[in-house]
C-alpha distance (Angstrom), angle and dihedral (degrees) to the residues before:
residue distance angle dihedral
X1 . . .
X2 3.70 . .
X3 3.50 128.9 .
X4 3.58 120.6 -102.2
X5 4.09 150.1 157.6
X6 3.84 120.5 -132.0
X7 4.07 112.1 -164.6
X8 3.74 113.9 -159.1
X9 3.70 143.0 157.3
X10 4.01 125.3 -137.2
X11 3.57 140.5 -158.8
X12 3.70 93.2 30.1
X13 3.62 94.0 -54.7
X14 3.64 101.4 -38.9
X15 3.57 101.1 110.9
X16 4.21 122.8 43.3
X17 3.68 109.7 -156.9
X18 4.27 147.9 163.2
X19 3.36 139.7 -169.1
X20 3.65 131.6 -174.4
X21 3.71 149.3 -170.2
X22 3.63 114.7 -128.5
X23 3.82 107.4 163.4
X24 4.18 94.3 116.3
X25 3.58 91.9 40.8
X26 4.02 99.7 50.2
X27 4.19 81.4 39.7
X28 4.41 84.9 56.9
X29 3.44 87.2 52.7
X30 3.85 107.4 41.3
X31 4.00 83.4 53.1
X32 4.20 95.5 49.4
X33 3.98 83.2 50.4
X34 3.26 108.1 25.2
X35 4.32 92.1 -138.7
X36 3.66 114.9 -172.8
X37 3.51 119.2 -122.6
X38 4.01 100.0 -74.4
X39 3.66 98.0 35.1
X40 3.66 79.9 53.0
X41 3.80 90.6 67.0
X42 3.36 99.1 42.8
X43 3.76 90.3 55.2
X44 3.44 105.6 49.1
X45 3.61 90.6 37.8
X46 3.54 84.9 64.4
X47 3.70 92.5 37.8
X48 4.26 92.3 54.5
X49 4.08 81.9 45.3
X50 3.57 88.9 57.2
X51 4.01 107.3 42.3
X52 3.68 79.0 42.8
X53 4.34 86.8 61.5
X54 3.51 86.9 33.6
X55 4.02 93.8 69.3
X56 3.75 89.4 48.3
X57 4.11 92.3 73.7
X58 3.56 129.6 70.4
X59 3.83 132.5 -126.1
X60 4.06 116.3 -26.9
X61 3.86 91.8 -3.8
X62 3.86 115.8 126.2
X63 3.63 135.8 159.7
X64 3.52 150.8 -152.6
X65 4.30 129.5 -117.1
X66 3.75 119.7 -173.6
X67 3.30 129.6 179.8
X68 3.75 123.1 -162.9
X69 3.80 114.5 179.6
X70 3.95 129.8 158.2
X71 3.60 90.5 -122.6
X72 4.34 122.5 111.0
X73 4.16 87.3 -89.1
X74 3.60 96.9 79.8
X75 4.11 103.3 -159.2
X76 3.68 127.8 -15.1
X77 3.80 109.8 -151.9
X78 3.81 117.6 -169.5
X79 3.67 120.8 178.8
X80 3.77 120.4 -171.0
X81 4.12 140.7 160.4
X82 4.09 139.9 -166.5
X83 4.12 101.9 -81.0
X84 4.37 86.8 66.2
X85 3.56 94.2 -101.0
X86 3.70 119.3 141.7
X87 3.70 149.9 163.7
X88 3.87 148.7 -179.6
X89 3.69 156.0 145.4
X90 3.44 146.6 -153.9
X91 3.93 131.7 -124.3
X92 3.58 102.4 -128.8
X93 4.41 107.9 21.9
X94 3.91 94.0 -176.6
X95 3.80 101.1 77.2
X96 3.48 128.3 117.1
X97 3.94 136.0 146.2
X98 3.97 140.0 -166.6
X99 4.04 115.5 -81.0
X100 4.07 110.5 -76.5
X101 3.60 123.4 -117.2
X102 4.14 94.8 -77.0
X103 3.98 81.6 47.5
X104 4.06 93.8 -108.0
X105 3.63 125.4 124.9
X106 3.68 117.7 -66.8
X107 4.05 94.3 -116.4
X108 4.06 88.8 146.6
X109 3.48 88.2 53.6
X110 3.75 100.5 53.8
X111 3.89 97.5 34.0
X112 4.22 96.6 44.4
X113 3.39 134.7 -131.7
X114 4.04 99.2 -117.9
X115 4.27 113.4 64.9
X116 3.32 138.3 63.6
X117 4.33 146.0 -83.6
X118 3.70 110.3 -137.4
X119 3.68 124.2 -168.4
X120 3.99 125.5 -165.5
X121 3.80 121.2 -176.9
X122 3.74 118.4 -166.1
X123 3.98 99.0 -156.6
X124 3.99 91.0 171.6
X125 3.67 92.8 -99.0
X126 3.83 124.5 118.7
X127 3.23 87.0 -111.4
X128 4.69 125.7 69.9
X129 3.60 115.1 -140.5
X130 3.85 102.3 -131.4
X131 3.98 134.2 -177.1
X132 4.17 131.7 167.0
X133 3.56 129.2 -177.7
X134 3.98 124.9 168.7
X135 3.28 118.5 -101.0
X136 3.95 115.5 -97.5
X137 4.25 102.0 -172.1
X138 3.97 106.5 11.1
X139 4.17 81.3 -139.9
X140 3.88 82.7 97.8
X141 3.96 99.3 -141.2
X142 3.91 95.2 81.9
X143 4.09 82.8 41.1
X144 3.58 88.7 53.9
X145 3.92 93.1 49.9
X146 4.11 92.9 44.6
X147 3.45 80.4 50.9
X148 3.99 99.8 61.9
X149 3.38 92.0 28.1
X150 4.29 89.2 58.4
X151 3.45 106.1 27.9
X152 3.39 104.1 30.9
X153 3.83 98.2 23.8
X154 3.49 88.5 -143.3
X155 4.62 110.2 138.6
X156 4.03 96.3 -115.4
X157 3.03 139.2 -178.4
X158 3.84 122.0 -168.8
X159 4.08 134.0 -173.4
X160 3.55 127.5 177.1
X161 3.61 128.0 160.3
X162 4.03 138.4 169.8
X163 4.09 122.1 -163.4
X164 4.04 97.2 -160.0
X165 3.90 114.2 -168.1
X166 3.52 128.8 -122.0
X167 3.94 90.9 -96.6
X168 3.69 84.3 55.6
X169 4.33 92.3 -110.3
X170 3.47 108.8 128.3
X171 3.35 122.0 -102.3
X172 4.15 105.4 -174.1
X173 3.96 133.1 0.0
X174 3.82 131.5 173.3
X175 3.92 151.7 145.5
X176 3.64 155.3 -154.1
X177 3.31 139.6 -175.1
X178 3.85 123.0 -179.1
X179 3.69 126.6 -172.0
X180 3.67 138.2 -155.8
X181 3.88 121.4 -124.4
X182 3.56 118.4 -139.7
X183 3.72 109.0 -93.9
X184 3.66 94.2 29.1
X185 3.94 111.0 171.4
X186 3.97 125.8 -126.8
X187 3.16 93.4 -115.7
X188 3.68 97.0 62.2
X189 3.73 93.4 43.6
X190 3.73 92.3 52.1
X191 4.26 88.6 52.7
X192 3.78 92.9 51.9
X193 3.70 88.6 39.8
X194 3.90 83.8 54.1
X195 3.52 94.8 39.1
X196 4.01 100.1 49.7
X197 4.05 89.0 48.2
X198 3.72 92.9 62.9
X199 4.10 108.3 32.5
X200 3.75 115.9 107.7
X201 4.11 114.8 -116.7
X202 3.22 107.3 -58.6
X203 4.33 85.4 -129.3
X204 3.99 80.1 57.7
X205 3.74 93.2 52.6
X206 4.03 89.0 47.6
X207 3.65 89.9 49.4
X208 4.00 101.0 51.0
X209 4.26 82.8 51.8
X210 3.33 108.9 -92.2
X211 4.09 119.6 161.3
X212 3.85 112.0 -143.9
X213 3.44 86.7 -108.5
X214 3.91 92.3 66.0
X215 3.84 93.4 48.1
X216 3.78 87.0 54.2
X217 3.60 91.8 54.6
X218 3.86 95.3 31.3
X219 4.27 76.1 60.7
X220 3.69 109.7 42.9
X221 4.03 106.9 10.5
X222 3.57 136.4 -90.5
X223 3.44 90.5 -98.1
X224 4.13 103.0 51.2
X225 3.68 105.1 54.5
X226 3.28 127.9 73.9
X227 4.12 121.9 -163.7
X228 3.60 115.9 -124.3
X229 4.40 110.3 166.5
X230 3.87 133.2 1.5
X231 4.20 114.5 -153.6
X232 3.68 129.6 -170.8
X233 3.58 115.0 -131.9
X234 3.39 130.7 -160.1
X235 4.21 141.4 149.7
X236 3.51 100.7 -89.7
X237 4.23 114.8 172.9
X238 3.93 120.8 -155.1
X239 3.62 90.3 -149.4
X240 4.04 123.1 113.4
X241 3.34 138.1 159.0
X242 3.97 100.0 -106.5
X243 3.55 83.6 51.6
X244 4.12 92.7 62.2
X245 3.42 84.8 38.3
X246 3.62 99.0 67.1
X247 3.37 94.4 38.9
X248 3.68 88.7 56.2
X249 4.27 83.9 56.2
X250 3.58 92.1 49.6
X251 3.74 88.3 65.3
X252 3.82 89.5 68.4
X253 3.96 132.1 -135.8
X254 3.58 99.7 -62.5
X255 3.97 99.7 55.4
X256 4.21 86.1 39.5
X257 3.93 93.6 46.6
X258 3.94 84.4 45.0
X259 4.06 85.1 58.0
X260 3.86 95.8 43.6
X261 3.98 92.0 52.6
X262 4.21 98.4 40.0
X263 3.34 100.4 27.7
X264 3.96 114.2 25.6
X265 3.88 88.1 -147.8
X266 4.23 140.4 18.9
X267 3.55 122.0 -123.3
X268 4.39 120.1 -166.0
X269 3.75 127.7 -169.9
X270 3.65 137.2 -158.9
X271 3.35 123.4 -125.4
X272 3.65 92.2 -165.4
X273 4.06 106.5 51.8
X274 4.25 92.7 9.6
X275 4.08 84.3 -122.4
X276 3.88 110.7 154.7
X277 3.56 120.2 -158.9
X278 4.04 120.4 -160.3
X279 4.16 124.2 -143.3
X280 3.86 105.8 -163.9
X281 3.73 119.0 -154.7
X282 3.58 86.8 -92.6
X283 3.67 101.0 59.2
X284 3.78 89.2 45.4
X285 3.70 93.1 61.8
X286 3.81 90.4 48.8
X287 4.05 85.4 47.6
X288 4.10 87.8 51.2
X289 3.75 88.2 55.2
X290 3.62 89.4 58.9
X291 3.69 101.9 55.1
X292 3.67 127.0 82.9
């Protein structure tokens, strides 16, 4: 199965909500950075977070998620936009830990519990949209949902999960996010209330083969939501070669001639999808043409 995004709305209107299926994605990145198994989860926790965020701009809008925790991890960075296309990485890959007291993946443990969840949105005004709050779990969903509920003061609700294998692949990796309306009656807070206390992990419901359609349903009822948009996702990087390239020009002759004369070549590495892109000597002297 392919991964995807469903957007819906529930209750006649009352509730916004998404879910997605992010099993290839979380698999893309896992093999760029070769995580071990709870580093794994913490990524494409973040990662479903993200595409999740992604869905709720509009055209060429993207934005930013970072998460800074004390824990071994370092920084996750996730960047994602509107068409389902994210990425990410995390600072330190190699970090994994013995099952936690409920025999899950110690994700808490590796993020932290003291730091801080930063969001940036680049809405293609002058301006960035930015909100922080400090982390309250270091497992990242309940971060996400202090998050909208905050900064955005928007009611939230957010699951993510990822079931990792014992070779560290990924076997299962998923989201949803719902969202209360203004207006929003008691009645339909105390069934979602109801509804979220008693549904499996939502990496469990991915696993056993349920589209993000089901788990919508499986949450609110066949009969209360209502479909509106399906998205393929997928870890898409920005990066290129021409881009490093001109980057490398913009450095000028000096810092390219310096390169040339120590180094014989330039190498340049993305943090995001771990490609590495090689200048020989050759290109370099083309590139020091170029500058001014």
């Amino acid at each position: 199965m392919n991964d995807y995004l469903v957007k819906a709305l529930a209750f006649e209107g009352q509730v916004r909500a998404y879910a997605v299926r992010t099993t290839n994605t979380v698999s893309e990145a896992q093999r760029r950075h070769q995580t071990w198994r709870t580093a794994s989860a913490a990524l494409g926790r973040s990662i479903t977070a993200g595409v999740m965020m992604g869905a709720m701009l509009k055209g060429e809008e993207k934005l930013t998620i970072k998460v800074e925790g004390d824990g071994p991890l370092g920084h996750i960075l996730v960047d994602s936009n509107a068409k389902g296309e994210v990425r990410g990485y995390v600072h330190n890959p190699q970090v994994d830990f013995e099952a936690n007291e409920n025999g899950k993946l110690d994700v808490k443990r590796a993020v932290g519990t003291s730091g801080t969840l930063t969001v940036v949105k680049d809405i293609g005004l002058r301006d960035y949209f930015s909100g922080q709050v400090p982390l309250v779990s270091g497992e990242l969903g309940e971060d996400f949902t202090y998050y909208f509920v905050t900064s955005e003061q928007v009611p939230s609700s957010v699951g993510v999960g990822v079931l990792v294998n014992p070779d560290d692949s990924i076997l299962a990796a998923g989201g949803f996010i719902l969202q209360l309306m203004p207006g929003t009656d008691d009645e339909t807070i105390t069934k979602i209330e109801k509804s979220l206390e008693t549904i499996p992990p939502i990496s469990k419901l991915i696993e056993s083969g349920l589209t993000p359609e089901e788990i919508l349903v499986k949450l609110f009822g066949k009969e209360h939501v209502k479909f509106l948009e399906k998205m393929v996702v997928q870890f898409k990087c920005t990066c290129s070669k021409e881009r490093f390239g001109d980057a490398i020009v913009s450095l000028g002759k000096e810092e390219i001639t310096d390169m040339i004369e120590t180094e014989g070549m330039a190498e340049a590495h993305c943090h995001f999808c771990n490609e590495k892109y090689i200048f020989p000597k050759e290109e370099l002297e083309e590139m020091l043409k170029e500058t001014k």
